[in-house]
C-alpha positions in Angstrom: 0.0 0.0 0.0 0.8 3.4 -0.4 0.1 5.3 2.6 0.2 9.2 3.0 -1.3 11.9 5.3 -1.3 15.6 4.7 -3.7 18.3 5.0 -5.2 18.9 2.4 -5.7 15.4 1.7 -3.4 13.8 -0.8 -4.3 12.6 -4.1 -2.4 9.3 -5.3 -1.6 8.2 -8.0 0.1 5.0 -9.6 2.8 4.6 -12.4 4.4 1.9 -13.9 7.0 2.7 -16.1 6.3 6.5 -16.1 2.8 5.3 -17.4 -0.6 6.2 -15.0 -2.3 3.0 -13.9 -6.0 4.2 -14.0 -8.9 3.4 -11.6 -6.4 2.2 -8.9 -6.1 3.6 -4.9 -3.6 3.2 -2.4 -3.2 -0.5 -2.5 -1.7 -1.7 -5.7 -2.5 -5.4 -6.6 -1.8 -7.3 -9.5 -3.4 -10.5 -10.4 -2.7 -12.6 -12.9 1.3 -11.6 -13.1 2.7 -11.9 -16.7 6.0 -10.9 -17.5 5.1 -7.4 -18.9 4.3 -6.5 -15.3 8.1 -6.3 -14.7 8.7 -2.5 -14.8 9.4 0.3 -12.2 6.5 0.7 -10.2 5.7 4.6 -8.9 3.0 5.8 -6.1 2.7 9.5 -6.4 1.0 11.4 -3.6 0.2 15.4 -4.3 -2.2 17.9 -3.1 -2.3 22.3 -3.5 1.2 22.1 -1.6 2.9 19.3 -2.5 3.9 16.3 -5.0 5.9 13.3 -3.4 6.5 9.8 -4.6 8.5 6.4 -3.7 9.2 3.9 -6.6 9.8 -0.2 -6.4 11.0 -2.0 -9.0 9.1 -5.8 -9.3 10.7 -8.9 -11.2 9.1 -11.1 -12.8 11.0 -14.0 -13.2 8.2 -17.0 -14.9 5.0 -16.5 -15.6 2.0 -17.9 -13.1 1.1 -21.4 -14.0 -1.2 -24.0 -12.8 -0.4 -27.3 -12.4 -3.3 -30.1 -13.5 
């Protein structure tokens, strides 16, 4: 999760790859993981005063499979 406080409130926002994830809140989940979801991963908090963000970078070695 991406957790903030500020007054105002803060807005946040998710990246991946300098791209906005849409429709998404604090908590970032990803199901289903493929190997395009390898990237740098961005949560950007702002509101009238401020912008701030922390980045993670996820690896995605194999693909999910199920075995039958």
């Amino acid at each position: 999760p991406c957790v903030v406080v500020g007054k105002p409130q803060p807005t946040i926002k998710w990246f991946k790859d300098s791209i906005e994830l849409e429709k998404i809140n604090e908590n970032l989940t990803l199901d289903y993981i493929e190997k395009t979801d390898h990237g740098l991963y961005k949560c950007q908090a702002s509101n009238e005063y401020t912008t701030t963000n922390i980045s993670t970078f996820i690896v995605v070695e194999s693909e999910l499979f199920w075995l039958t």
